[in-house]
N, C-alpha and C positions, 0 to 999 in steps of 0.2 A: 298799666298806663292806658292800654284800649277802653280799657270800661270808664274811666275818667274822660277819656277825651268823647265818648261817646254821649258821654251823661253831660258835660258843658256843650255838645250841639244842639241837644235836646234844649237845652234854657237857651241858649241863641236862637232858637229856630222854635220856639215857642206862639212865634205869632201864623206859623203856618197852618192851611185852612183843615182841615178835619176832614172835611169832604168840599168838591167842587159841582158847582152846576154849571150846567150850561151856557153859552147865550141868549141862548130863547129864552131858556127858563128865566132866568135872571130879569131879561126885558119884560115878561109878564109880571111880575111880582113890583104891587108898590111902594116897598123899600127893599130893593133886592141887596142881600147880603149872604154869606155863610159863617158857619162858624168857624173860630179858632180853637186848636188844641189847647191855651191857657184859657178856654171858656170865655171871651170876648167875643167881638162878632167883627168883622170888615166888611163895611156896607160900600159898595161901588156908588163911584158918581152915576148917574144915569145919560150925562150929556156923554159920557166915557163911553158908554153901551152904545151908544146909539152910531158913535162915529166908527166904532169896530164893527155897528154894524152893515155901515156902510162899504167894508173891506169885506169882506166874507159874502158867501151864496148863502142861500139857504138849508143847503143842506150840510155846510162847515157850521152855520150858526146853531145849527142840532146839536151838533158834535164837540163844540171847542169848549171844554171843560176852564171854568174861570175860577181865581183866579189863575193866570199860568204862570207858574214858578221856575223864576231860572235857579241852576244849581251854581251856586258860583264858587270855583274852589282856592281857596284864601293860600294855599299851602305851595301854589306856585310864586315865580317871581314876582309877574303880574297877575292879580288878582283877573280871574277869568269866566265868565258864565257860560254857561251847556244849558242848551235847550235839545231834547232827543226826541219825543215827539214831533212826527213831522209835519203834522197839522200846524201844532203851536209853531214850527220852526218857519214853516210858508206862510204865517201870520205875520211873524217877526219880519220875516224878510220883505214883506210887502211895505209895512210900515216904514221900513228904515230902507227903503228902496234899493234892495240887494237883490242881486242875480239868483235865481235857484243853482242850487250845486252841479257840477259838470257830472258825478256820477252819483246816480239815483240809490247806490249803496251807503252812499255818506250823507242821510240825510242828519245826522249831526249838527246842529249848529253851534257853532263858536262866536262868543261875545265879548267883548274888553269895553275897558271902561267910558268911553266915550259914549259907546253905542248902549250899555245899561243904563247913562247919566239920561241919554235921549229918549229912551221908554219911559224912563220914571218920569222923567217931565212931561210927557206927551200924553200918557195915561198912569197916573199915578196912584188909582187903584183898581187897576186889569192886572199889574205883574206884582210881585211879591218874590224876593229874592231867599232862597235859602243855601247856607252855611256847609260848605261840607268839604270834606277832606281826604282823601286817600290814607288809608290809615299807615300802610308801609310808607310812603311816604313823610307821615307826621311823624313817625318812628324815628325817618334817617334825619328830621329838625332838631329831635331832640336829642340826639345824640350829638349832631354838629352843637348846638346850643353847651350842652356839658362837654365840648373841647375846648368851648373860648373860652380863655384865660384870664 
């Protein structure tokens, strides 16, 4: 059942990027894009680049590997995204005008769906969402799923 459920993320999660570049890099290049794992390419808007890069220093603009992918995990009640990365997470949180975290060991961030619906439409080719599950968890779905009657 693991190797099933792991090979259907794989074709959900098919448009995620191969490799990521940077900011910078990105802004240099006259069609900046990278590749996908199903061999497509996701070319960023530029007016996109240019507004991220007015949120970032120059030396986050070095660093902040694009696109940034949230992990969003489907398997809870509500649909939830993780950004762990704490770069990408002080990015997010500037955008969506939230507080940094009270303690600097939980740089974790936590997303729901209003605030993913707000990224995608704000910059809708900077994030790219990917599909994922806790596998013991997908375990205890499908067992409750073979109790209903």
């Amino acid at each position: 059942m693991e190797k099933l459920l792991q090979a259907e993320l794989r074709i959900v999660n098919k448009h995620l990027p191969v490799e990521r570049k940077t900011l910078a890099q990105l802004l240099k290049e006259e069609i900046p894009f990278v590749r996908c794992r199903d061999g497509s390419i996701h070319v960023f808007k530029r007016s996109e680049l240019l507004k991220l890069r007015n949120l970032v220093s120059d030396e986050e603009a070095q660093k902040l590997l694009l696109p940034i992918v949230i992990q969003v995990r489907v398997d809870m009640d509500t649909p939830t995204g993780f950004v762990e990365d704490s770069l990408e997470a002080s990015v997010i949180r500037r955008i969506l005008g939230l507080k940094p975290p009270l303690d600097r060991h939980d740089e974790k961030l936590h997303l729901y769906k209003p605030q993913l619906f707000e990224l995608r439409y704000r910059f809708s080719t900077i994030f790219q969402i990917a599909v994922v599950v806790e596998l013991h968890e997908a375990d205890l779905l499908v067992d409750r799923e073979r109790s209903i009657p």
